[in-house]
C-alpha positions as CSV (number, residue, x, y, z in Angstrom):
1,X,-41.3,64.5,-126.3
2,X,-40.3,61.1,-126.1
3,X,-39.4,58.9,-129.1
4,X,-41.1,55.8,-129.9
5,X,-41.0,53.7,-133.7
6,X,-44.0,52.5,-135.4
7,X,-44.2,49.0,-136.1
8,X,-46.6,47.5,-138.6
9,X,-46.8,43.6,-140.2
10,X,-48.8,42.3,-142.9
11,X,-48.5,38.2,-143.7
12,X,-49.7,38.3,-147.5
13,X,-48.4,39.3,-150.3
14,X,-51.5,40.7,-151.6
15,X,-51.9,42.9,-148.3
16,X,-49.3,45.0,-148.8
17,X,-50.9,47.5,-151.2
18,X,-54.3,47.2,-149.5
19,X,-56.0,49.0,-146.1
20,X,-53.6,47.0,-143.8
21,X,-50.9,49.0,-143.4
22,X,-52.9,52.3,-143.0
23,X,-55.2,51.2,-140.5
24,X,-52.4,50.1,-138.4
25,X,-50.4,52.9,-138.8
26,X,-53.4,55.7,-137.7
27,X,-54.0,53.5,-135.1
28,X,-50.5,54.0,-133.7
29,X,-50.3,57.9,-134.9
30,X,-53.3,58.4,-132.9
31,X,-51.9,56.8,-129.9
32,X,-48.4,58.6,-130.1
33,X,-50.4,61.9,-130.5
34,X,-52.9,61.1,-127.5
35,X,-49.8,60.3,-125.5
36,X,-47.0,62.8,-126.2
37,X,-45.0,60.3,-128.5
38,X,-43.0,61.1,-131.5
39,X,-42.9,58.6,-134.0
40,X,-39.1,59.0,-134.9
41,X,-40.0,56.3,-138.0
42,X,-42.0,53.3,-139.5
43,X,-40.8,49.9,-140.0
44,X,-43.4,47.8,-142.2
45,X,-43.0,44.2,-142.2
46,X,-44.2,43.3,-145.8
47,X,-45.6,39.6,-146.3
48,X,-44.1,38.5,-142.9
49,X,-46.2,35.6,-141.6
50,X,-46.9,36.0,-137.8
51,X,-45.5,32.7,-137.1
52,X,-41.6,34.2,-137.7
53,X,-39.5,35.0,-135.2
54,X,-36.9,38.0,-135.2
55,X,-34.5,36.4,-137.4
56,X,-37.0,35.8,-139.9
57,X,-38.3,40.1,-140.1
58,X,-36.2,41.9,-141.7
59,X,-37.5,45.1,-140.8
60,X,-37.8,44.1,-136.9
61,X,-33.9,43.6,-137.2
62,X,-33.7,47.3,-138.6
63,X,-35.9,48.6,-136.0
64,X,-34.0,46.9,-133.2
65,X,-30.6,48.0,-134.9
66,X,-32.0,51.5,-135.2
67,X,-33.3,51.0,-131.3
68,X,-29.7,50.5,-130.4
69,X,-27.9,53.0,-132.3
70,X,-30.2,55.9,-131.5
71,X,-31.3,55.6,-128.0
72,X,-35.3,55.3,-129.0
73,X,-36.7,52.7,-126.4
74,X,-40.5,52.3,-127.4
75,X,-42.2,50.7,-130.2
76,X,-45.9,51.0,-130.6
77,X,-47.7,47.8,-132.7
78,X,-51.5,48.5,-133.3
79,X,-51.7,45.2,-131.2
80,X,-50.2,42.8,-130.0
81,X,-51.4,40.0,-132.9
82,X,-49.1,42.7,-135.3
83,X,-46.5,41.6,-133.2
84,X,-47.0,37.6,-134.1
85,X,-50.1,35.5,-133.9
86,X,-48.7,32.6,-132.2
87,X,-48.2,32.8,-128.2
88,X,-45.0,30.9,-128.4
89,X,-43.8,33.1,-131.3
90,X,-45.1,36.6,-129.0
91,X,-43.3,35.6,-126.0
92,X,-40.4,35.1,-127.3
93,X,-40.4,38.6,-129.3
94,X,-41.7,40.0,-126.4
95,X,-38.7,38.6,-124.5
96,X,-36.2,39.6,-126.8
97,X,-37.3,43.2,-126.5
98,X,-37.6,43.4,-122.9
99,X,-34.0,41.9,-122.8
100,X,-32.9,45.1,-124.5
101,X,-34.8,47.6,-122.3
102,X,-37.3,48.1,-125.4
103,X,-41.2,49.1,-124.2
104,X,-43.7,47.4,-126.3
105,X,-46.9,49.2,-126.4
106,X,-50.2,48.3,-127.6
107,X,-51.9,51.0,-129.0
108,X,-55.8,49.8,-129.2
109,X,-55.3,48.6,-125.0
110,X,-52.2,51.1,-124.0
111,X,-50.7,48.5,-122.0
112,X,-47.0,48.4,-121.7
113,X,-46.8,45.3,-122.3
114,X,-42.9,44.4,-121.8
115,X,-43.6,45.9,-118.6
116,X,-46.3,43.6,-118.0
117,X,-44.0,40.5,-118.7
118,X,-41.6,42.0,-116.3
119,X,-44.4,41.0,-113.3
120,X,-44.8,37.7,-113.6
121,X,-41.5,35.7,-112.4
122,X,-40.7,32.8,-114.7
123,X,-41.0,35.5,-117.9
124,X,-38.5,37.8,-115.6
125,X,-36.6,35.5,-115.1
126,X,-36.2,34.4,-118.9
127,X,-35.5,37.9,-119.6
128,X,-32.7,38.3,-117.3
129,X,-31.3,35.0,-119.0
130,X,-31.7,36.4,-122.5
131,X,-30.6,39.5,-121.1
132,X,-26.8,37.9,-119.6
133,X,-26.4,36.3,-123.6
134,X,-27.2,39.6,-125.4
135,X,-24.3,41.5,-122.6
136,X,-22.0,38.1,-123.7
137,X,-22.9,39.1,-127.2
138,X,-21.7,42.4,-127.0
139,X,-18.8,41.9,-125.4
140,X,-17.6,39.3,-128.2
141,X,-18.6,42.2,-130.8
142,X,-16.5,44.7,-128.9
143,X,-13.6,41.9,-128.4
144,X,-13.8,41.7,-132.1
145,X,-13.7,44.9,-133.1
146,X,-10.6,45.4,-130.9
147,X,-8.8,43.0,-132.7
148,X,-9.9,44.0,-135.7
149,X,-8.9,47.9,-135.2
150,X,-5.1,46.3,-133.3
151,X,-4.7,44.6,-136.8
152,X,-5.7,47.5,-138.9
153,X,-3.3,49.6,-136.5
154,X,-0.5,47.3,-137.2
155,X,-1.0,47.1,-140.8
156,X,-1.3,50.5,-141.9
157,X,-0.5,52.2,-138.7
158,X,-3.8,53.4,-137.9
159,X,-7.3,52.9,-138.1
160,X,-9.2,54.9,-136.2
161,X,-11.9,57.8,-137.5
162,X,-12.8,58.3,-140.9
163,X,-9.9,58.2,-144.0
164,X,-8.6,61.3,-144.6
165,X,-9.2,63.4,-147.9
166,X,-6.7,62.5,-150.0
167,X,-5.7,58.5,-149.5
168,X,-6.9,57.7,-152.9
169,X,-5.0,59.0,-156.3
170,X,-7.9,60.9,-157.3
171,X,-8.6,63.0,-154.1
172,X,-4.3,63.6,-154.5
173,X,-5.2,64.9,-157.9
174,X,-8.3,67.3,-156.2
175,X,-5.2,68.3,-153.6
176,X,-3.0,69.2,-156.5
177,X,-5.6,71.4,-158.5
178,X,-6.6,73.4,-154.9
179,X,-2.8,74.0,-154.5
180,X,-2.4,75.3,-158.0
181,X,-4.8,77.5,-157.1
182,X,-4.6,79.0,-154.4
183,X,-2.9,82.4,-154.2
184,X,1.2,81.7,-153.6
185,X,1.9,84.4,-151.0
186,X,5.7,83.9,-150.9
187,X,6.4,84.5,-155.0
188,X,3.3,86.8,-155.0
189,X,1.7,85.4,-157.7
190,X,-2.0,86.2,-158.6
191,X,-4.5,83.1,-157.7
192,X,-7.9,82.2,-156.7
193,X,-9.3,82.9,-153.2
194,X,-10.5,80.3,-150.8
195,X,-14.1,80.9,-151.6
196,X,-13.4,81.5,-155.6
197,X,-11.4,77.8,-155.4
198,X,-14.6,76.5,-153.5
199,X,-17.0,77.9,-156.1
200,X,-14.8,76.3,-158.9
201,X,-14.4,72.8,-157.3
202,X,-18.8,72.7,-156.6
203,X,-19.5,73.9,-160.3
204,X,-17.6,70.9,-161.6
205,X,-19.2,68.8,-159.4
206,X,-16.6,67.2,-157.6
207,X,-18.2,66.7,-153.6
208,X,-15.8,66.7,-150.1
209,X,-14.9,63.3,-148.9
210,X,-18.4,63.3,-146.8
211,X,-20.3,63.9,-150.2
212,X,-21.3,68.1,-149.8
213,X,-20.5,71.4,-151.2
214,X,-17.2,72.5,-150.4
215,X,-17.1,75.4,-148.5
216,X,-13.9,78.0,-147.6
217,X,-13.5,76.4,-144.6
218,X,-13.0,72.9,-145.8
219,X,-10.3,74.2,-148.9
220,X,-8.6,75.5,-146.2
221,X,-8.1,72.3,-144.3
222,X,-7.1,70.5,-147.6
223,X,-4.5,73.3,-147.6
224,X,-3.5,72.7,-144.1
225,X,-3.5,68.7,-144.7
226,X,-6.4,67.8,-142.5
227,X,-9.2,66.0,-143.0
228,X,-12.4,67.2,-144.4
């Protein structure tokens, strides 16, 4: 099934607790049902007036940074006055997403309606222009983040993937204990197995560098000095 996000907006305050945000969101459920859509998540814009643009929604910014990171190119709005109420304010969200290769559907009409703005040629052509700037603007964030990594090389001497277990004083101190306990094969003396060290370091509470349970596995890449 293909992916699509939910996007709902309320203007007031006082809406957000009330029947607005659930009749919007049925209405899109029942149009992602009815049309072999799965709603990989909701995005509620709460007290947003419909004369914003994107930098002024919050949750449109999450949706479109979700949009990017995940590969999910359709959003369904219950219609297009969810979107904004203001022409000038619509075409230039509506722009923005097409830009990105983002579908807009409405789900009362089931028009595509990014696609739509694609036919007629002055909004075209708009989109290719806000198309070239968003390209120039990720090119200046990758530029950026080259320099950034080149300085963090030459500073510490490396900087890419995540830190490895063990570059703060109390992972060192985690390293220690596991070493002390683990079974010393060359002066054969008695110590705890990779699974009984495991058990130990989970029932005190003290997580891997990623935050879980510590598993075999894992003690024995502390033990080999790779990352876990």
């Amino acid at each position: 099934m293909q992916k699509a996000f939910v996007y709902l907006r309320v203007s007031g305050l006082g809406q957000v607790d009330g029947y607005g945000f659930d009749r919007q969101e049925e209405t899109c459920w029942a149009y992602a049902q009815a049309h072999g859509f799965e709603v990989a998540g909701v995005f509620r814009e709460e007290g947003i007036s419909g004369t914003k643009d994107e930098t002024d929604r919050p949750a449109f910014q999450e949706m479109v940074a979700a949009i990017l990171c995940n590969g999910v190119k359709t959003v369904i709005v219950e219609s297009l006055d969810r979107l904004a109420r203001e022409y000038r304010i619509q075409e230039s969200l509506l722009i923005y997403l097409a830009a990105k290769g983002i579908d807009l559907i409405n789900a009362r009409t089931g028009e595509n309606i990014t696609q739509a703005v694609q036919t007629d040629p002055l909004r075209k052509a708009l989109v290719q222009i806000q198309g070239v700037f968003a390209e120039l603007e990720k090119s200046q964030l990758v530029r950026r983040l080259c320099k950034a990594r080149e300085k963090a090389r030459g500073e510490r001497g490396k900087c890419e993937g995540r830190p490895g277990y063990g570059e703060t004083p109390e992972e060192m101190q985690i390293i220690q204990r596991i070493r002390a306990m683990r079974r010393n094969r060359k002066n054969k003396t008695p110590g705890l197995t990779l699974q009984e060290i495991a058990d130990r370091l989970n029932g005190e509470g003290i997580p891997t560098k990623g935050g879980k349970l510590w598993t075999p596995t894992q003690v024995h890449r502390i033990l080999g000095g790779k990352k876990t």
